[in-house]
N, C-alpha and C positions, 0 to 999 in steps of 0.2 A: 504493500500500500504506500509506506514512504518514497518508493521509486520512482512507485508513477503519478506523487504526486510533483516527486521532484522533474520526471521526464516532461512533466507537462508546463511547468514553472521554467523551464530554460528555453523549450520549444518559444513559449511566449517571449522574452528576455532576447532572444534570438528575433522572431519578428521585428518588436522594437530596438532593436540594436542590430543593423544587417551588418554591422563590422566585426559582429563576434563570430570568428571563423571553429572550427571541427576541436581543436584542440583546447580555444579558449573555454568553449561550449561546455567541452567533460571537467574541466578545473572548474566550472561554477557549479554542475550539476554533483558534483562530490562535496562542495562547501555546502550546496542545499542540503544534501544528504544527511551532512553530519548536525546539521545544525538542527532541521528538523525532528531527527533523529536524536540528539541528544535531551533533546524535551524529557522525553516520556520515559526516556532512560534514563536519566538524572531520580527521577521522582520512583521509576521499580527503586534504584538503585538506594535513594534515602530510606524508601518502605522499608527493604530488609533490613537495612543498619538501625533504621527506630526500633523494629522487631526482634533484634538481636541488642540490643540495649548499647549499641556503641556508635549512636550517630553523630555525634559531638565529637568523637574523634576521628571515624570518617569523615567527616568534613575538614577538620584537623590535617590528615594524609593527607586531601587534596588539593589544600592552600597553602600548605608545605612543600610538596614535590612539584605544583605547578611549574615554578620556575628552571628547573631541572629536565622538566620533560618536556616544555616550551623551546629550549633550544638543545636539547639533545637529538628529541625526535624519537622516536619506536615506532611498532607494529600496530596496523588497525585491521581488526577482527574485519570479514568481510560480509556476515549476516548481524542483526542484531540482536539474537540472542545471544552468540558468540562473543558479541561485544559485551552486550551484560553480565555475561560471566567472566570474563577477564576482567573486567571493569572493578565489580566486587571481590573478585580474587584478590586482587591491585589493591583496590582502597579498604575495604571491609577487611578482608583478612589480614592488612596490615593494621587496624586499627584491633583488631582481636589478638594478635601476638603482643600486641605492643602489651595491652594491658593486662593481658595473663601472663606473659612470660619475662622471668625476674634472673636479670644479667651479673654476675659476680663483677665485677669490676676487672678482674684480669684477664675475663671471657669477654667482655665489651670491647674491650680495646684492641683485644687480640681480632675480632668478627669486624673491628672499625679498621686497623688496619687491611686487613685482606681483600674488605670490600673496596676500601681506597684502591688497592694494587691493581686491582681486578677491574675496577671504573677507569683508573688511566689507562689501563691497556685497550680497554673496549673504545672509550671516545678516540683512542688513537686510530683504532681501527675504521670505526663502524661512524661514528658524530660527526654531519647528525644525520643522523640515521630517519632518510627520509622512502617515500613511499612512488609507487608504478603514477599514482593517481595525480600528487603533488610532490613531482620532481626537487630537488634542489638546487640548481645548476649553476651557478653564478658563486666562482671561485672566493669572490673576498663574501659574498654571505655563508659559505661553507668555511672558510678561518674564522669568522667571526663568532659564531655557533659552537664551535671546537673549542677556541680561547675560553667563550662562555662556561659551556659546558665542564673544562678543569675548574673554571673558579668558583663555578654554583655548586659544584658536586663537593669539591673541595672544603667550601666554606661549611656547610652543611653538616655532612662528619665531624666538623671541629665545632663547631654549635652542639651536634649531639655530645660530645664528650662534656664540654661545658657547664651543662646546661643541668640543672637540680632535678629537676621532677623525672624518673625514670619513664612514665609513658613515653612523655614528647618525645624524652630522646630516645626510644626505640622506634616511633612512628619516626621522627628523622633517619636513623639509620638502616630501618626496611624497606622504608620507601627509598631513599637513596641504591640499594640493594636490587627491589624489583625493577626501578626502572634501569639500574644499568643493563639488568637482564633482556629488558623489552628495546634492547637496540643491536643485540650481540646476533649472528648470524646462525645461528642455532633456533632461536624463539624465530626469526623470519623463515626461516624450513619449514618449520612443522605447525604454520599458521598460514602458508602457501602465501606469503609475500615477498615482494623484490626488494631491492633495494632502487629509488626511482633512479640516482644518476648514473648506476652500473647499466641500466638497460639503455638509455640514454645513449650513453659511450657507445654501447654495442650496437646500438640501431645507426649511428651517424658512421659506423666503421665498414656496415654492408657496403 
């Protein structure tokens, strides 16, 4: 239902705009997508966190790692149920570990380091780790994102070690955690997506 409501919202957009050509056409009809899309999935998504008694801090996970995953980039689910379940993997179950599970201090820092290791290796690799639908192509916005991405990730970690209250600082460092996960090239396999600027390169080398 959201496709075709979105197929019919760009068809229109298109009429009145004869200069939006084939390619600009599927970049708008994927921002409908998600935008409409994100409505009613936002609102499952708060249901089960109030149901599960931890919406305050799902909400928490997700004004915490926004920034992180804003210019890192990851994987998006391609039906929306898929999406709602990754979605609340992501935020909910990160707001459920945070608050039941209790970090010794030489276990915290030991899991803050390795995630650290393991997040510069990935943004080296993979950030920012964009999509088939919304390419990234444009070399100084792809350093800019990278740079980004060491400093928000970085900074992040060192907030959680900081920081008094044990929840936050384990919603900071699992969320730092899953989304390094949701950019590394393993999570894009087994959720059938590309990376956009590898296909890109490949398509302009035919």
């Amino acid at each position: 239902m959201v496709e075709t409501i979105c197929n019919k919202l760009t068809l229109r957009i298109r009429k009145k705009i004869p200069d939006v050509d084939d390619e600009r056409a599927e970049i708008i009809n994927y921002g409908l997508q998600l935008l409409i899309g994100e409505i009613p999935k936002t609102f499952i998504i708060m249901a089960i966190a109030w149901i599960l008694g931890v919406l305050d801090l799902t909400i928490l996970a997700l004004i915490f790692m926004l920034p992180y995953r804003t210019v890192s980039g990851g994987v998006h689910l391609k039906t929306h149920i898929g999406c709602i379940v990754a979605t609340s993997i992501f935020y909910i179950g990160n707001a459920i570990l945070s608050k039941y599970l209790v970090l010794e201090k030489v276990v915290q820092y030991t899991i803050t380091a390795a995630v650290w290791i393991i997040s510069m290796i990935m943004i080296k690799l993979y950030a920012p780790a964009d999509t088939e639908a919304v390419p990234i192509l444009r070399k100084k916005e792809r350093k800019l994102k990278k740079i980004l991405s060491y400093i928000i990730m970085s900074t992040t970690l060192v907030i959680s070690l900081l920081i008094r209250n044990t929840i936050i600082s384990n919603i900071l460092l699992f969320g730092t955690m899953f989304q390094t996960i949701a950019i590394s090239r393993f999570i894009y396999k087994i959720t059938g997506n590309k990376y956009g600027h590898e296909e890109y390169e490949k398509s302009t080398k035919k």
